[in-house]
C-alpha positions, -999 to 999 in steps of 0.1 A, spaced: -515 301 487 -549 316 488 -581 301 472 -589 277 445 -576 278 404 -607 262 391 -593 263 359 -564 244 366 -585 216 385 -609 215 355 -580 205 335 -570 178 357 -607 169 358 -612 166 324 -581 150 313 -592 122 336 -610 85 327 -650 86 333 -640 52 354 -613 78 376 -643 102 383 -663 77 392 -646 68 417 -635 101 428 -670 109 436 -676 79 452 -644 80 476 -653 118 481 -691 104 487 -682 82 513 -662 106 536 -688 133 533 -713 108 546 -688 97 572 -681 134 582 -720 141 585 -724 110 604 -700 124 634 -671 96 623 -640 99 614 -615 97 584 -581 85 585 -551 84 560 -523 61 554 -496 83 536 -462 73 513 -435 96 513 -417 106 480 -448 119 459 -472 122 482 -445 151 495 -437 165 458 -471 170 450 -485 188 480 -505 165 491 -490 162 532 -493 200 525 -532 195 518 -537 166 543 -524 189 571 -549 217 563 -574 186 562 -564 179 598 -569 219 605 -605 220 587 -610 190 606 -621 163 578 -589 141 586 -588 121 621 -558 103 621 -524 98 600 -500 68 591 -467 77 572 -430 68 572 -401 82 587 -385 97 557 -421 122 554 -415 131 593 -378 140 584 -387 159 554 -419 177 579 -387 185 607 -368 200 577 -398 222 564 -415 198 538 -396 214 504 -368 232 504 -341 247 475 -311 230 475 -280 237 450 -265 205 436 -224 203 431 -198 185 420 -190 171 452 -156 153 438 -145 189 429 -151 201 460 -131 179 475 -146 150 489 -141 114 484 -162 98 455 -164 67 474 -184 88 505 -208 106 478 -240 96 469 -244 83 432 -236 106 410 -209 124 428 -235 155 440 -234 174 471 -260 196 481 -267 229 501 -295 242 515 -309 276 505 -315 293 537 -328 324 547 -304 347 573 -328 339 598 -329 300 590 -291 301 591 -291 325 622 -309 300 640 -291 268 628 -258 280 636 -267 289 670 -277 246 675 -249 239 662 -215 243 646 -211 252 608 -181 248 591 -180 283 572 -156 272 550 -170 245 534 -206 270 529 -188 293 514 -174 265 486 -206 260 483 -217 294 475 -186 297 451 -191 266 435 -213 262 395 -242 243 403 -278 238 400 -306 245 420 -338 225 426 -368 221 448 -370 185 462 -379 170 500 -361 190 525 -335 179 549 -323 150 530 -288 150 518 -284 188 520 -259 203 537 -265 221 564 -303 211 574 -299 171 562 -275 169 592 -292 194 616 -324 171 616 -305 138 621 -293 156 652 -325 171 661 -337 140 663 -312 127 690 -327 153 710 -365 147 703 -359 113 710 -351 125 745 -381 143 753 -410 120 737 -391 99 760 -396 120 789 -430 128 776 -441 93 772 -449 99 733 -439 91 699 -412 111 686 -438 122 657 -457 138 688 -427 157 701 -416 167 668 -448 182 663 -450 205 691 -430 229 671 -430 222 633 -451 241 612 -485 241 612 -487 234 580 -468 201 581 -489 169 593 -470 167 627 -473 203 634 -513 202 623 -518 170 642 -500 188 677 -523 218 672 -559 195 664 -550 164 686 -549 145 662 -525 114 653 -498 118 629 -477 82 637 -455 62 615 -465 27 607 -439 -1 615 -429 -9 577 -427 25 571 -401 29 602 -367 23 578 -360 53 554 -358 86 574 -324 81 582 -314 88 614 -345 103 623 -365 69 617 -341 54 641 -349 79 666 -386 75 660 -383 35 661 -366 42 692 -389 62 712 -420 37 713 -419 4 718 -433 -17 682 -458 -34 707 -470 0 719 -465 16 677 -485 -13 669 -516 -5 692 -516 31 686 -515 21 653 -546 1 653 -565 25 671 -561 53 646 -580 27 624 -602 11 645 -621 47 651 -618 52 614 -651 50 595 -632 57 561 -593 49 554 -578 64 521 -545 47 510 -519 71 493 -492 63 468 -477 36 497 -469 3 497 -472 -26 525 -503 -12 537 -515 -49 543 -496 -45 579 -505 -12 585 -545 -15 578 -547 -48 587 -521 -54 616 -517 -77 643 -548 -65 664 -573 -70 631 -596 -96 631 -616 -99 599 -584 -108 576 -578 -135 606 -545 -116 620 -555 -105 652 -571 -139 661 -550 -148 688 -548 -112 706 -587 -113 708 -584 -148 719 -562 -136 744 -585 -104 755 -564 -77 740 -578 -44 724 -585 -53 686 -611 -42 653 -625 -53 624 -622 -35 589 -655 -56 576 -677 -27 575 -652 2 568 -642 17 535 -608 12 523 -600 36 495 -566 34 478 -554 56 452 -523 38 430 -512 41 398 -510 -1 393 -540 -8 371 -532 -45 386 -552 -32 418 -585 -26 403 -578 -63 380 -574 -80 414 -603 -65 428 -627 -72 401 -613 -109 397 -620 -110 433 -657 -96 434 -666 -119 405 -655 -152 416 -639 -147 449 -606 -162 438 -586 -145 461 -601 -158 489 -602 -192 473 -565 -190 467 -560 -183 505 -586 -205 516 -567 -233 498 -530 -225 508 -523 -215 469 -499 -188 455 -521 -159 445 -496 -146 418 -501 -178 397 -534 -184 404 -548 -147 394 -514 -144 365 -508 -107 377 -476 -97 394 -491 -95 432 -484 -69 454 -490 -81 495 -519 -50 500 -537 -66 469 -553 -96 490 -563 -72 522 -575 -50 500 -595 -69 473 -612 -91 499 -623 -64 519 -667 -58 506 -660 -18 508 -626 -17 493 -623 15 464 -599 14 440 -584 45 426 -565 40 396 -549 73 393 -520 102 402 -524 112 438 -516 145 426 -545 148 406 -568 124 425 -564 143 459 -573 179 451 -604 169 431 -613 144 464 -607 174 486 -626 198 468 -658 179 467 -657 167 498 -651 207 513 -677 224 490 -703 197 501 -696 202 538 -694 241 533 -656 238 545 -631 265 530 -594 255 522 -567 277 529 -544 253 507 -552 231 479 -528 212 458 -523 206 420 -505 180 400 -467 194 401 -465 193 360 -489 220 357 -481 261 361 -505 261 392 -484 226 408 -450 242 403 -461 280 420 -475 254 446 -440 239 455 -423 275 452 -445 286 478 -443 256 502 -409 258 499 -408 296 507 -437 296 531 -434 261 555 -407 263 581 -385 240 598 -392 224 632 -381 258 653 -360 251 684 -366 284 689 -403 281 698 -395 252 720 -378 273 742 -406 299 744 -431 272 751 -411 260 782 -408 294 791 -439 306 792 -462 270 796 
């Protein structure tokens, strides 16, 4: 996808709350001055919509412009990155087809992937197909759909669970995170393969570890959480800005055991080890729970949270708003930005502003999947971003 539908993002624009923009500027206002100022911007990603609507697809060419320094996301986004971001997949009646309904997932479906001859080529040279059960496939009445590649699908779901048997091999070798090796030769236009090619961190965050399947085992596997943790807390110690996206938990991820200024990494300064404060950064977070921006302006006005902690009480009953575990991080933190909105319309409006005042040109923007310009979006990152390429390894080791 080449250049920008205006129209489309002033749709999104104006169908937003003056409160929304607001704070759209501001968030895009504080990483242009960050930028300017020679510091650097980091992201702490979810994986189910932040995937659907484009917006690892837009963060990676953020890593390639070079306004994004650093990355935290689960397992299940790396999987999906390994597998090519989006893919088609055709959805049958998997009880038909003869399996057992007790080994299908709910709903009795079974999937297949939509691969090109050259996809397929490739795969079946890793490793074995059973031609009998894609041709069933083929044959069978089903529907197809675009959702997170890899997954469930047969034959790339399993190919990247055992992909990832063999990564976890040589980041071992390597000495790196299995994000780091996977990287090497995904896409470029996946997080991992933009972080390889820039040098910059792409690592998933120890809550985020369950929920790539296989694959997060393998990256749990191949650093130790001691040695996750630190790398980790580097990406946002150099951070000037942090922007929080569609993901939960984030109070151990921004605020982990090497943080002092929410009192957690007390002890490892005490004991000399390598830790940072989050007192003067800016902590943006963009969630649809309007219990966020409550929290935070029940905390600015009479500093309850902190009270509530302070005093040893339970914050739920105190504030009477179902608390999330990122609310008290994030409200008691003096720069904190609340974003009460979709990512998928929130990010390409950030993006844009924060490009056009720093003269940058995107080679990929994203749009809220429910409009025409979303849904071309996720045709063509499903036609256009490839799976990790085996292929390419062995050309790099070849001629490196």
């Amino acid at each position: 996808m080449s250049g920008v539908d205006f129209e489309t993002l002033n749709t999104v624009e104006a169908g937003l709350s003056p409160q929304t923009l607001a704070r759209i500027e501001e968030a895009a206002n504080r990483i242009i001055e960050a930028k300017k100022a020679g510091k650097k911007v980091a992201v702490v990603t979810g994986s189910g919509p932040n995937l659907h609507e484009g917006v690892t697809t837009l963060i990676a060419e953020l890593i390639r412009v070079g306004v994004i320094d650093g990355v935290t996301t689960s397992s299940a986004v790396i999987a999906h990155e390994m597998a090519g971001t989006l893919d088609r997949v055709k959805r049958v009646d998997g009880v038909a087809l003869g399996f057992p309904a007790e080994k299908l997932p709910r709903g009795g479906c079974y999937e297949l992937t939509l691969l090109d001859e050259e996809t397929l080529e490739e795969i079946s040279g890793e490793m074995p197909l059973d031609q009998d059960l894609l041709d069933r496939l083929e044959a069978a009445e089903g529907e197809v759909i675009i959702k997170a590649a890899g997954n469930m699908a047969y034959p790339m779901g399993l190919r990247t669970e055992r992909l990832a048997v063999e990564l976890l091999q040589v980041a071992k070798i390597q000495g790196v995170s299995l994000e780091a090796a996977a990287g090497q030769c995904a896409d470029p236009r996946t997080m991992i393969g933009a972080g390889a090619r820039k040098g910059v961190p792409v690592l998933v965050s120890i809550p985020q570890l369950v929920g790539g399947g296989g694959v997060g085992l393998a990256i749990g596997d191949s650093l130790s959480i001691t040695a996750r943790a630190a790398a980790v807390s580097r990406i946002m110690g150099d951070a000037e800005v942090i922007i929080e996206s569609a993901v939960a938990l984030t109070q151990e991820i921004h605020d982990g055991p090497f943080e002092t200024y929410t009192g957690h990494g007390i002890w490892a300064d005490w004991m000399g080890q390598p830790t940072y404060s989050l007192e003067d950064k800016s902590l943006i977070r963009i969630d649809l729970d309007p219990n966020l921006e409550k929290v935070c302006e029940i905390e600015r006005g009479s500093s309850q949270v902190q009270e509530a902690i302070n005093k040893g009480l339970p914050k739920t009953k105190l504030l009477n708003v179902p608390f999330r575990m990122e609310m008290s991080g994030f409200a008691r933190l003096p720069k904190s930005l609340p974003i009460t909105g979709d990512i998928g319309s929130v990010w390409p409006l950030m993006a844009r502003k924060v490009c056009e005042s720093l003269g940058i040109e995107l080679g990929f923007i994203s749009y809220p999947q429910q409009t025409d310009a979303g849904q071309r979006m996720r045709e063509w990152i499903a036609d256009q971003v490839r799976p990790y390429s085996k292929r390419t390894l062995k050309e790099t080791c070849q001629t490196g």
